[in-house]
C-alpha positions as CSV (number, residue, x, y, z in Angstrom):
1,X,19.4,-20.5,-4.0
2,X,17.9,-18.6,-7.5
3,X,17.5,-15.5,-7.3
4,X,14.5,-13.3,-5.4
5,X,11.8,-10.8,-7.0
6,X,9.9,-8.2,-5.0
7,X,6.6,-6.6,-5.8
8,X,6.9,-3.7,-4.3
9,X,4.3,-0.8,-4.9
10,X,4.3,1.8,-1.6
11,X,7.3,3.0,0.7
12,X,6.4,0.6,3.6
13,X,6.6,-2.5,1.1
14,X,10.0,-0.5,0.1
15,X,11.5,-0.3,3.7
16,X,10.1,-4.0,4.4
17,X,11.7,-5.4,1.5
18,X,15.1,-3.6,2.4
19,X,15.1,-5.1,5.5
20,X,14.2,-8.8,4.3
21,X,16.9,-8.7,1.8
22,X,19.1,-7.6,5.4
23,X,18.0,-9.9,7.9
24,X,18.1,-12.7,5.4
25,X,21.5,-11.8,4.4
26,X,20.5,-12.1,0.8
27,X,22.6,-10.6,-2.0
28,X,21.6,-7.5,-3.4
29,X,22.7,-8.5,-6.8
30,X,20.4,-11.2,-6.8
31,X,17.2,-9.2,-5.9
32,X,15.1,-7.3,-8.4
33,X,12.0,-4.9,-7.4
34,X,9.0,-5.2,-10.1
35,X,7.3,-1.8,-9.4
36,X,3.8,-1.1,-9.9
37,X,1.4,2.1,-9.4
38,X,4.2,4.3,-10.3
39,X,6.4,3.6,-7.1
40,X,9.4,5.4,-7.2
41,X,12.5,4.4,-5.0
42,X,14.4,6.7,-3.0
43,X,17.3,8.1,-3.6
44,X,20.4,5.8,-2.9
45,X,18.4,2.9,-3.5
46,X,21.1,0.1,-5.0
47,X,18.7,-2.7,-5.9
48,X,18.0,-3.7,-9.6
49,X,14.3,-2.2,-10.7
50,X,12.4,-3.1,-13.1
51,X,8.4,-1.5,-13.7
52,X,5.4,-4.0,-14.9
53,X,4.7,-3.7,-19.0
54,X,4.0,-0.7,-20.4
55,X,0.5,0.3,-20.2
56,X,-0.4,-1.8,-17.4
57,X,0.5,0.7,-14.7
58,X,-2.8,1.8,-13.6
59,X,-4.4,-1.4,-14.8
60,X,-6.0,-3.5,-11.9
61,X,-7.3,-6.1,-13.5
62,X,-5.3,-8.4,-16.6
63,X,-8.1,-10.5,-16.8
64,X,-10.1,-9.0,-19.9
65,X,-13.2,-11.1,-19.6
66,X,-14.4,-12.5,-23.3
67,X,-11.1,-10.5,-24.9
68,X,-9.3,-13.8,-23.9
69,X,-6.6,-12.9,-26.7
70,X,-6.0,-9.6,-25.2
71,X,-5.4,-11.8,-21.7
72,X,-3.2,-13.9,-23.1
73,X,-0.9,-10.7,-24.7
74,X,-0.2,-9.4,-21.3
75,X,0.0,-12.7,-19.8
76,X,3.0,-12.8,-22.3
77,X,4.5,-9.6,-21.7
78,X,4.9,-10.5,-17.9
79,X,6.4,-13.5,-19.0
80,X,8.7,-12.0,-21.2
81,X,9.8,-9.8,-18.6
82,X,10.1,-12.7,-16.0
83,X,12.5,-14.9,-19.0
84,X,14.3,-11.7,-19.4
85,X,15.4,-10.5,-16.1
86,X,14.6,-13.6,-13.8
87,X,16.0,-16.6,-16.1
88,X,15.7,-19.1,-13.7
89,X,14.5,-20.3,-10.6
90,X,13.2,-17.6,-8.4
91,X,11.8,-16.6,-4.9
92,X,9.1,-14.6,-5.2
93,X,7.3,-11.8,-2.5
94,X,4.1,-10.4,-2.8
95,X,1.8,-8.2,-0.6
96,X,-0.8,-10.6,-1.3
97,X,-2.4,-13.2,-3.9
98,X,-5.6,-11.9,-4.4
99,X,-4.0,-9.7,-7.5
100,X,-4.2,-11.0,-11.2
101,X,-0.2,-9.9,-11.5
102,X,0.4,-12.0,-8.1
103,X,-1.2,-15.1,-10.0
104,X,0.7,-14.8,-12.8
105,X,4.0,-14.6,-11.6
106,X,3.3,-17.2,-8.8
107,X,2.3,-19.5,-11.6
108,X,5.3,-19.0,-14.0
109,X,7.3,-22.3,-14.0
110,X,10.2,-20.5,-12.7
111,X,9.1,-19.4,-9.7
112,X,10.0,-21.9,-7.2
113,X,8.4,-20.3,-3.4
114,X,6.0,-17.1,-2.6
115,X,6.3,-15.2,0.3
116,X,3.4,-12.7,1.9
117,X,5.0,-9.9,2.7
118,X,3.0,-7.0,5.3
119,X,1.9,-3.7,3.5
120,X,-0.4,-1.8,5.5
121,X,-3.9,-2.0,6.8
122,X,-4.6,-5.1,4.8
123,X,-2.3,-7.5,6.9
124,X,-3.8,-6.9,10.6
125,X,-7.7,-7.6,9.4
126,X,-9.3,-10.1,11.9
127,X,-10.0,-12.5,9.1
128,X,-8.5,-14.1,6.0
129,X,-10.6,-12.7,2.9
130,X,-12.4,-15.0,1.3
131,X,-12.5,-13.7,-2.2
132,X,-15.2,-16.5,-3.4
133,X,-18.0,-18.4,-1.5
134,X,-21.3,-20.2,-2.5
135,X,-21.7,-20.7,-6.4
136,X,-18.6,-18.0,-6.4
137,X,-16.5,-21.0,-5.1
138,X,-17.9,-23.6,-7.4
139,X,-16.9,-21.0,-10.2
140,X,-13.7,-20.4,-9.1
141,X,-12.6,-24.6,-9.4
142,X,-13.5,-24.1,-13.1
143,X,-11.4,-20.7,-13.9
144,X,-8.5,-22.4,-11.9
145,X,-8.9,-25.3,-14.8
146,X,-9.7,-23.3,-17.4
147,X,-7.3,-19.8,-17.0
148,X,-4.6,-21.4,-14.0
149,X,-2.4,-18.0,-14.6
150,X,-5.1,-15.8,-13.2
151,X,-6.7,-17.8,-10.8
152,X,-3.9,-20.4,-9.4
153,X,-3.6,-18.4,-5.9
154,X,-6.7,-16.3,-6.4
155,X,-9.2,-17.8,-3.7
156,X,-7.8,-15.8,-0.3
157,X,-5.8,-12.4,0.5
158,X,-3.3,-14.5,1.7
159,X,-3.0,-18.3,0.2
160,X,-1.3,-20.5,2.6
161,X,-2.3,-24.4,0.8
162,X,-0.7,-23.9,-2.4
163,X,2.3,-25.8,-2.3
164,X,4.4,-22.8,-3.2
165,X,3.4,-20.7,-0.3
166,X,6.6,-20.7,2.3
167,X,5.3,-18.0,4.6
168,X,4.5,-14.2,5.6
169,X,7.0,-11.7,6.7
170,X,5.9,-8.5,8.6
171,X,7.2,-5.9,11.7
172,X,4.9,-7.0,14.3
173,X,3.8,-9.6,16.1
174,X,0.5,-8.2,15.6
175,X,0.4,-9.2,11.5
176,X,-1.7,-11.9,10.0
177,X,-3.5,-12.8,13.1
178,X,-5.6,-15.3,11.6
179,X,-2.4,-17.3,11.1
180,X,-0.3,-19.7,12.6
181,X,2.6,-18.1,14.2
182,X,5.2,-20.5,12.5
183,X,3.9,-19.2,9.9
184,X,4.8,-15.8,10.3
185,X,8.5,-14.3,10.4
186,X,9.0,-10.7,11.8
187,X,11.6,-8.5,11.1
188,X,13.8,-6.3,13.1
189,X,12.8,-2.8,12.5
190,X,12.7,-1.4,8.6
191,X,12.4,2.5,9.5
192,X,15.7,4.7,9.1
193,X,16.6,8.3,10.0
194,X,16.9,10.8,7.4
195,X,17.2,14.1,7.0
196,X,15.3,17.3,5.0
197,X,15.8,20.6,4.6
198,X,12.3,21.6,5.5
199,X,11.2,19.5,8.6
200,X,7.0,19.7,8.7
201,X,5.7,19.9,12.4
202,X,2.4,18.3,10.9
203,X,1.8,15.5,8.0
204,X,-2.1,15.8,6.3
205,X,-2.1,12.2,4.4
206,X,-4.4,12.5,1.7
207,X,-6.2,9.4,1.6
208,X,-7.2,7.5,-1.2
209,X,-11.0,8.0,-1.2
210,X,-11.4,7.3,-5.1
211,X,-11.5,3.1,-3.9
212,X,-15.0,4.2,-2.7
213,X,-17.5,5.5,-5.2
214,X,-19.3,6.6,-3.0
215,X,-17.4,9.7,-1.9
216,X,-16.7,12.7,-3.5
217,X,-13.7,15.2,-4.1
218,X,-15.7,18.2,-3.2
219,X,-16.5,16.7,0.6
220,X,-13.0,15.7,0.7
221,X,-12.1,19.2,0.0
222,X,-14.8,20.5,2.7
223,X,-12.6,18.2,5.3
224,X,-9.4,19.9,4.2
225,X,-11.1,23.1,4.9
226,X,-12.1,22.6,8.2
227,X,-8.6,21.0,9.5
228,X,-7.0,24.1,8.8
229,X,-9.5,25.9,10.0
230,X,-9.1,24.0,13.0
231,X,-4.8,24.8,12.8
232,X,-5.8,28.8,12.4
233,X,-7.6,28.5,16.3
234,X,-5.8,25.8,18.1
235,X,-2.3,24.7,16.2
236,X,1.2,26.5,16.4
237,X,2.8,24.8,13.1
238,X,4.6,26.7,11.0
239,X,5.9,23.9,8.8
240,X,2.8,21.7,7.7
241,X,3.4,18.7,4.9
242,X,0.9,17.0,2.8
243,X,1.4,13.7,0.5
244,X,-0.8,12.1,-1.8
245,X,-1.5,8.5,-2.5
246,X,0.9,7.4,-5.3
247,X,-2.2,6.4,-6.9
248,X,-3.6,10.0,-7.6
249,X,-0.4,10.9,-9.7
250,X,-1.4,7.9,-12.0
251,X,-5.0,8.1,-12.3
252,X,-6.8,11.0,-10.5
253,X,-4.5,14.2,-12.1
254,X,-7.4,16.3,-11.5
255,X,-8.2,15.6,-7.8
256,X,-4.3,16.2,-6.9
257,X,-5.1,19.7,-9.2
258,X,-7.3,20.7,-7.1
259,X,-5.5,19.5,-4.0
260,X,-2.6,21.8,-4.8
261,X,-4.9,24.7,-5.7
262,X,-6.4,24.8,-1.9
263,X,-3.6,24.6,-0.2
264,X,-1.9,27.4,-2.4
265,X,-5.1,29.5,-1.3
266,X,-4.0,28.1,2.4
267,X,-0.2,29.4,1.5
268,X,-1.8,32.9,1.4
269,X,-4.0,33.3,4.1
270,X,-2.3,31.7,6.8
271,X,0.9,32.6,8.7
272,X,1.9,28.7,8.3
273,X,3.5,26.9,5.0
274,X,2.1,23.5,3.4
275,X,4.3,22.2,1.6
276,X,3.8,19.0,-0.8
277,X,6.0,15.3,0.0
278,X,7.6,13.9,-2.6
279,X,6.8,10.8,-4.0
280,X,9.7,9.0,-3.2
281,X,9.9,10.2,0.6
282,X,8.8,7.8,3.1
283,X,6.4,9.3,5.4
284,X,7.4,6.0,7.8
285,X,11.2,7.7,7.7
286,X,9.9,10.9,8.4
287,X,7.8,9.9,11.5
288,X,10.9,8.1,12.9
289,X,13.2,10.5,12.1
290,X,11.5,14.2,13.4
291,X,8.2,12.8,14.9
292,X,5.8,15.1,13.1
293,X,1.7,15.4,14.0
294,X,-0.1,12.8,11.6
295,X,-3.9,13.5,10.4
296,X,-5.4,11.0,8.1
297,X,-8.4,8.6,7.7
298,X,-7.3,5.5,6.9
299,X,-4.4,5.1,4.9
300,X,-1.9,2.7,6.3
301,X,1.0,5.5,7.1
302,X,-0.7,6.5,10.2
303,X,-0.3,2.8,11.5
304,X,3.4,3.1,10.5
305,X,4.1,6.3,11.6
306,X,2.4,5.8,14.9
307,X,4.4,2.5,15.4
308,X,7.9,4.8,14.4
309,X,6.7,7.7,17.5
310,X,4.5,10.0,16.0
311,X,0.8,11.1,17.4
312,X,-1.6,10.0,15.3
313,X,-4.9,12.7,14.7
314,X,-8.0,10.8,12.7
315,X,-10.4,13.0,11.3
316,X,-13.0,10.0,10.5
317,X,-15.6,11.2,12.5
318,X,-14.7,14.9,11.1
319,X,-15.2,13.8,7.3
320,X,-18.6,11.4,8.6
321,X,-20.4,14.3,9.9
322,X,-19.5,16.0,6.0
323,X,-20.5,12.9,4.1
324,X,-22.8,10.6,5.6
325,X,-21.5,7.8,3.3
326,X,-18.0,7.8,4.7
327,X,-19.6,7.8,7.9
328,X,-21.2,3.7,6.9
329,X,-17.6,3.2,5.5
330,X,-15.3,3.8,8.9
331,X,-17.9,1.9,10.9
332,X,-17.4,-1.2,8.1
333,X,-13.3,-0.5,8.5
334,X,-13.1,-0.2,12.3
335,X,-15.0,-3.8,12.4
336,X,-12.8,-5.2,10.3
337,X,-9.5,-4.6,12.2
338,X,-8.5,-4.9,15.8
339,X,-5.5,-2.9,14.7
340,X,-6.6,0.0,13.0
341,X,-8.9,0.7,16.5
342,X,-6.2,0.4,18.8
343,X,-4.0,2.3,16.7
344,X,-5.9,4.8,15.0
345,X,-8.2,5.5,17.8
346,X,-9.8,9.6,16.9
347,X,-9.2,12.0,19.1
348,X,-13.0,13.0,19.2
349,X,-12.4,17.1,21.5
């Protein structure tokens, strides 16, 4: 059957992979993770890993525009990775193919089928993106001719006509509604109970606000002030938790610095205790193991964690009235998912 690679970058792609590699009865011998951004697996985790070249960590683009013998150097380092630890025909599953790293692997010879596989957010928009249109698309038919590595799979989030696709997985019904349902193969649940010493009542999910330039740190800060002001008046936690996107560790060092200072100022003015996640702790496990309080804008974990029985708190329109540009941003996001606004509905008293 060849054997099957996983691109797997967050926790939830984590537990979904896991549970593919169960419910297909696949051979864990036979499966390898590629990590990007850093992702670190949890502890007890028995399936081969392997991280993208060195260098390209925090890189989210291989294409290097005119430096096209720079593109084709890390071109060959994926493919020296693929010859090395794939070898021969392969099964490959990706979050999605709008990603130069997707392209690539997708169009290595060896690779014989892609699957979609759900991550977050992304999967429950109301509409396939469309990554080029107008002249964009006429553009596009030449960089397929002219650079087919980067651009063989490029055109949509999720490529169904290519005549590798073989379909999407995901955990609800509810994933890739744009698509046909044969199309799409859900999974038997991926969360799991486990157990920490110190249990948080309440889980602040920093989210990652850098992908918008138009938002700053210091706002962001402002909103972290006034949720625990609002905990000092109206909340009885004791244990509080807080996790960053895995992306901060990698690129934003500064804005988790100053992240850790404010809540160390919390630490001493408040009879409660905020205490940073680990990386490698899933805050999907956690919400379906203890059912903590979740308070978050938009990051994906407070669809998962509301799915695995926790209540879900959005301070959206909290952090609009602090920066009118966020405000323009959530309206954009709530349009674009029928999801998200069932699920992350704010509680607005």
């Amino acid at each position: 059957m060849g054997k099957h690679l996983f691109l797997v970058h967050s926790q939830i792609v984590y537990l979904i992979t896991c549970q593919i590699i169960q419910d297909k009865s696949l051979k864990e011998e036979e499966c390898i993770l590629l990590l990007e951004r850093g992702f670190v697996p949890p502890a007890g985790n028995n399936i081969r890993t392997v991280s993208v070249p060195a260098g390209l960590l925090t890189k989210q683009r291989i294409w290097t525009g005119f430096r096209l013998g720079e593109t084709k150097r890390i071109i060959q380092e994926y493919d020296r990775l693929l010859e090395k630890e794939m070898g021969e025909s392969f099964y490959f599953y990706t979050p999605q193919t709008g990603t130069d790293p997707a392209n690539i692997i997708i169009s290595h010879p060896h690779c014989y089928r892609y699957f979609i596989v759900e991550e977050g957010i992304g999967s429950y928009r109301r509409e396939n993106i469309h990554y080029f249109r107008g002249y964009r698309w006429i553009a596009l038919q030449v960089f397929k001719r002219l650079f087919p590595r980067i651009y063989t799979v490029k055109e949509y989030f999720v490529t169904v006509s290519h005549p590798k696709f073989a379909g999407c997985i995901g955990i609800s019904e509810k994933v890739f509604p744009y698509l046909d349902r044969q199309c799409v193969q859900v999974l038997r649940s991926p969360f799991r109970k486990i157990s920490l010493d110190e249990i948080p009542e309440a889980i602040i999910v920093l989210d990652y606000i850098q992908g918008f330039k138009r938002l700053s740190t210091t706002d962001y800060l402002e909103l972290l002030r006034q949720l625990d002001a609002f905990f000092s008046t109206h909340c009885h936690y004791k244990e509080l938790g807080f996790k960053f996107h895995p992306t901060h560790y990698l690129k934003h060092p500064e804005f988790v610095e100053d992240v850790r200072k404010l809540f160390q100022h919390f630490n001493q003015e408040r009879p409660y205790l905020y205490r940073e996640i680990a990386p490698e702790i899933s805050l999907e496990n956690i919400a379906f193991s203890y059912a903590p309080d979740f308070y978050g804008l938009f990051s994906s974990s407070l669809v998962y964690a509301r799915i695995a029985g926790s209540n879900i708190y959005g301070l959206n329109i909290l952090f609009g009235k602090i920066s009118p540009a966020y405000r323009n941003i959530w309206e954009g996001l709530k349009s674009m998912h029928d999801f998200q606004e069932e699920e992350l509905r704010l509680n607005e008293g």
